[in-house]
C-alpha positions in Angstrom: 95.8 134.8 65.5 92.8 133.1 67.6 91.8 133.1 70.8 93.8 130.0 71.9 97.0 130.9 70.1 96.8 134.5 72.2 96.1 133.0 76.1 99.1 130.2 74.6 101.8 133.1 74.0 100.1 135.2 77.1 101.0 132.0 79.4 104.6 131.6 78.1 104.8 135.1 78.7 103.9 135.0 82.2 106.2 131.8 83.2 109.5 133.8 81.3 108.6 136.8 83.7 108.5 134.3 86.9 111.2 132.9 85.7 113.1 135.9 85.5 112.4 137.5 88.9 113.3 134.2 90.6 117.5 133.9 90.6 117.1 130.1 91.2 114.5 129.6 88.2 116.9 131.2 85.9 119.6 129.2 87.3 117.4 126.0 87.2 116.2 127.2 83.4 119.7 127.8 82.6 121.0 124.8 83.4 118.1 122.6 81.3 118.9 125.2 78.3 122.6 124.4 78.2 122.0 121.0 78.4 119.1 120.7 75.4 116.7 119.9 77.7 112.8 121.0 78.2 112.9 124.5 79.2 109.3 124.9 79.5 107.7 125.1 83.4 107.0 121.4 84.7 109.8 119.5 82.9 110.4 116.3 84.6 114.2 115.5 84.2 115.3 116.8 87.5 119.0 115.8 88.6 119.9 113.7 91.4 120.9 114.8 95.1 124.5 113.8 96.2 124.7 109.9 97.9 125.9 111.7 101.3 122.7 114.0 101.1 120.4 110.7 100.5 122.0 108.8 103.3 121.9 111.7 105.8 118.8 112.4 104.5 117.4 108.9 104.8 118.1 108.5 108.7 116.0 111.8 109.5 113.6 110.4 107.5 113.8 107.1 109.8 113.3 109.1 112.6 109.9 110.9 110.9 108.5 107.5 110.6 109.4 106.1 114.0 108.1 109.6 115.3 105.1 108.8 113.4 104.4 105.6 114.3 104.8 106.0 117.9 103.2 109.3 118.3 105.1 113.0 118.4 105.9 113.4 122.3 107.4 116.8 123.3 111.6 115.8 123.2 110.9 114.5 119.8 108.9 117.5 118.3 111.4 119.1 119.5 114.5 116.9 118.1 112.6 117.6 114.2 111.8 121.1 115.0 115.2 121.6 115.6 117.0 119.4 112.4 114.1 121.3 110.5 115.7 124.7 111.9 119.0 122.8 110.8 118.2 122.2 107.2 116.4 124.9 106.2 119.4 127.0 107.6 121.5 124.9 104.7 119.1 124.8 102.1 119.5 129.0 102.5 123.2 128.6 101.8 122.8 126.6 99.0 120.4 129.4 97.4 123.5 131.9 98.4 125.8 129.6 96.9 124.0 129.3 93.6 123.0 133.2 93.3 126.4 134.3 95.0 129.9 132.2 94.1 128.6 129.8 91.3 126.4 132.7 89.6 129.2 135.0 89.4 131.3 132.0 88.4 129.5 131.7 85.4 129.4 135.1 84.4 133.2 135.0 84.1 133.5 131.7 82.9 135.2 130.7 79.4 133.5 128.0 77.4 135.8 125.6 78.3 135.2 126.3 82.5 131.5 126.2 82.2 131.0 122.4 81.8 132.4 122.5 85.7 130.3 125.4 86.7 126.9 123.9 85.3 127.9 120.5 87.0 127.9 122.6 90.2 124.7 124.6 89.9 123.5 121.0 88.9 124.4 119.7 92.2 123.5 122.7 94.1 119.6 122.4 92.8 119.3 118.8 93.4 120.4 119.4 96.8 118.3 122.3 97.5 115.0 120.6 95.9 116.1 117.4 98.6 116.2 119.7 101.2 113.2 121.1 100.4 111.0 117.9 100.4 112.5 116.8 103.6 111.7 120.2 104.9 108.2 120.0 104.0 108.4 116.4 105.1 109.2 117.3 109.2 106.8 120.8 108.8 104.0 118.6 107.6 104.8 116.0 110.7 105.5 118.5 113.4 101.9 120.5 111.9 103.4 123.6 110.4 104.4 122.9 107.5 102.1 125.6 106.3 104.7 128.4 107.3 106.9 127.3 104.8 106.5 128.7 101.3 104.8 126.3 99.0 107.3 125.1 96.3 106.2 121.9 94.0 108.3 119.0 95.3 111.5 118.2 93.0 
């Protein structure tokens, strides 16, 4: 085996150990493998957030752009400080939902009840990754978005 083949199996390696300590990785990796898709790290077929998330979504991101435009005066800093506060508190019980109820879900599940429970960890990510980039979105606008644990965007 050459030099290349070795640092290609030590890499795999290393992503299947980061995937394993990380609940939502192996739900997210879980969820690709059951469905045929790329498993590997990077793989771009993401799924798609709810329509109410994108609509909700969409008017906080109105108000980041008019906040933006017009400048960042204290009672709006303060209004997205506070639905930043709002939706990182829900994007924390979507990670409980997915490592709590739908995990343990899917441990009992029969084959024929885990088409439902892999539609809902399907919806669960794509909710949690929109959260996320909004997140980062009003941290970045209110200037600490640094606080925030770096995650690539979804």
């Amino acid at each position: 085996m050459n030099h290349f083949e070795v640092f290609g199996l030590e890499r795999r390696l290393d992503a299947a150990y980061r995937t394993l300590r990380d609940p939502i990785a192996r739900i997210d990796y879980l969820v690709r493998l059951e469905e045929g898709r790329e498993t590997k790290e990077g793989a771009t077929d993401k799924p798609k957030a709810p329509p109410a998330l994108l609509a909700e979504m969409f008017e906080i991101q109105e108000a980041l752009a008019e906040a933006k435009s017009g400048g960042l005066d204290e009672p709006t800093r303060r209004t997205l400080a506070e639905q930043r506060e709002r939706l990182l508190a829900r994007q924390g019980e979507e990670e409980a939902r997915l490592t709590g109820p739908l995990s343990a879900a899917w441990d009992t599940a029969t084959p024929a009840g885990r088409p439902a429970i892999l539609a809902a960890f399907k919806q669960a990510l794509a909710t949690r990754a929109y959260l996320r980039t909004v997140i980062e979105d009003l941290g970045q606008a209110l200037g600490d978005g640094d606080e925030i644990v770096a995650h690539h965007r979804h």
